[in-house]
C-alpha positions in Angstrom: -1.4 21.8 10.3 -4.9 20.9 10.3 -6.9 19.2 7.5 -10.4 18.0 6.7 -11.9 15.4 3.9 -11.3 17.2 0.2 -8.7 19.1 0.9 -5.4 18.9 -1.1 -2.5 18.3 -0.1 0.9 19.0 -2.1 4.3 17.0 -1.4 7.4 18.1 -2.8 10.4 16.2 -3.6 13.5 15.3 -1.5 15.6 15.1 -4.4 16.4 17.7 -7.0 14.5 16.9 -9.9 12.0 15.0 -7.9 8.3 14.5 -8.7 6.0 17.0 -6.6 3.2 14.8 -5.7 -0.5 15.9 -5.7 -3.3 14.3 -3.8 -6.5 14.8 -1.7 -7.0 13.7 1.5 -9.7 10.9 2.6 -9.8 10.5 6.0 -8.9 12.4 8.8 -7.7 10.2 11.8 -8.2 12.6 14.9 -11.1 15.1 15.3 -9.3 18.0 15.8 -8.1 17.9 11.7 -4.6 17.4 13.0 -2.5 14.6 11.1 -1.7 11.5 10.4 -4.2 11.8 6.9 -5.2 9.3 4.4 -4.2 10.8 0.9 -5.2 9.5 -2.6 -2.4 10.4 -4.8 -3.2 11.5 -8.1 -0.2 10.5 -10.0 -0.6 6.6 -9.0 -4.1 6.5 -7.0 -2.9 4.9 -4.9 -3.8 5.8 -0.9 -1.5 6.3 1.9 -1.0 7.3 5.5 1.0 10.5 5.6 2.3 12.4 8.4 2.9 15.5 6.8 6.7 17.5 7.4 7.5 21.0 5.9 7.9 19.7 2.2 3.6 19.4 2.6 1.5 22.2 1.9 -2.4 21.5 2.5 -4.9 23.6 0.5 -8.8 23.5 1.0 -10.5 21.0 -1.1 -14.4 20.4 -2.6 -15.3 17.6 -0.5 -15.2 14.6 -1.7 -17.9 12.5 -3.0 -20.0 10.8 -0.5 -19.2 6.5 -0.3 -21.3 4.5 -2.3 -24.0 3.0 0.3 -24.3 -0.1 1.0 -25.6 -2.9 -1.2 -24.7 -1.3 -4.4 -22.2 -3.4 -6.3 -19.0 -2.3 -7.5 -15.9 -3.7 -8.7 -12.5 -2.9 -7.6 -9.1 -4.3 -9.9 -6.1 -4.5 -7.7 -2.8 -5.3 -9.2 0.0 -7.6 -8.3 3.6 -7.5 -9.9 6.1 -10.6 -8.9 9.7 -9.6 -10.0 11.9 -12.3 -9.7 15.8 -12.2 -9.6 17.8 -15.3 -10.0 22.1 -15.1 -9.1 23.7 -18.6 -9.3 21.7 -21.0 -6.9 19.6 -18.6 -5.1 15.8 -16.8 -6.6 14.6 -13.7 -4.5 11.1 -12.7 -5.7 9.1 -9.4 -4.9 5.5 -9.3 -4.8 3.8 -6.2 -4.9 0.7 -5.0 -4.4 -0.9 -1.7 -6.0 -4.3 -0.7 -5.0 -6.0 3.0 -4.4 -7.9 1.7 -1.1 -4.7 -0.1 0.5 -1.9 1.6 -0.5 1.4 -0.4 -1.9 2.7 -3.5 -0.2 4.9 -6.3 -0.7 6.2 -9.5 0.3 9.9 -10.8 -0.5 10.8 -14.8 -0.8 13.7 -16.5 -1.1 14.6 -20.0 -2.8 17.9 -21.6 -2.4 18.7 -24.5 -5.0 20.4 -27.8 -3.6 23.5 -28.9 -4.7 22.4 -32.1 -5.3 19.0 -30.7 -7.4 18.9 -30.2 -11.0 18.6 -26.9 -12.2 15.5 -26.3 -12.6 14.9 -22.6 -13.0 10.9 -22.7 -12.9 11.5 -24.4 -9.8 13.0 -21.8 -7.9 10.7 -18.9 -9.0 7.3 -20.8 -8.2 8.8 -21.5 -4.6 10.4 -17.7 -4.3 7.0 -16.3 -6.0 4.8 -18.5 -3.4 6.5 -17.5 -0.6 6.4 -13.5 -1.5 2.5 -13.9 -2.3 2.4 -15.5 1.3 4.4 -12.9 2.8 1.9 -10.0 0.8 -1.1 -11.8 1.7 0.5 -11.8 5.7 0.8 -8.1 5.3 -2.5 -7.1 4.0 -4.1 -9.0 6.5 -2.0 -7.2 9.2 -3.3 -4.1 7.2 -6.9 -5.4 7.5 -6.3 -5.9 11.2 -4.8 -2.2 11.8 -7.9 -0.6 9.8 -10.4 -2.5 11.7 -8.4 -1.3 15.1 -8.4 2.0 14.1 -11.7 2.2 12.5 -13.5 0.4 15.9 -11.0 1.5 18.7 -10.8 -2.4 19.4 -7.8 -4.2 18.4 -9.0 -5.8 15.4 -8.0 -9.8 14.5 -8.5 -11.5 11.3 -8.5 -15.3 11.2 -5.5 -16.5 8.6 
């Protein structure tokens, strides 16, 4: 399989009644057009690395628009969700990233209430919150570092 910029690419489902996902594909990794790609999906817009199997068909594309140059503003909006699930004396709290250039990740923390503590609910979620956001803002920088490596050929670091 061999892909450029602008093409589509079509995903279907593993499970019956599954979502057949659309997107079009935004970077090509290696020269020769051969995977891994980076696909917008239309459903979500979100963008992903995908390695594409037999459930992918890829279909030529209008090429996509050429990048804003540099030193033109824009504005991006990236969304995070924190869910938070308390059982008895323990909090476990997902943080979640969505945005189109990054993808989806996500960070878990954990709180464990004393014995001894009072119970204070709040308590628990702003410690199993902080410690998800930590863990998301750990893995977008990892992200950060992989893009610059694979971007530059040069293993990329990012100060934390």
């Amino acid at each position: 399989m061999k892909a450029k910029v602008g093409d589509r690419i079509v995903r279907a489902s593993g499970k019956v009644d599954g979502a057949v996902r659309h997107g079009e594909i935004t970077g090509v990794e290696r020269a020769d057009g051969t995977p891994p790609y980076r696909v917008r999906w239309q459903d979500t817009g979100e963008e992903s690395l995908v390695f594409p199997g037999s459930d992918c068909v890829v279909a030529p594309g209008e090429p996509a628009e050429a990048p804003q140059e540099i030193g033109h503003p824009h504005s991006r909006t990236w969304t995070v969700q924190v869910t938070m699930l308390e059982s008895g004396a323990s909090t476990t709290a997902e943080a979640t990233l969505v945005a189109g250039d990054v993808g989806s990740l996500r960070g878990v923390g954990h709180a464990r209430k004393d014995p001894a503590d009072a119970a204070l609910a709040v308590v628990g979620d702003e410690i199993a919150a902080g410690r998800a956001l930590r863990r998301l803002a750990d893995a977008l920088l990892g992200q950060a570092e992989a893009d610059i490596t694979a971007s530059t050929g040069v293993a990329g670091h990012v100060h934390r």
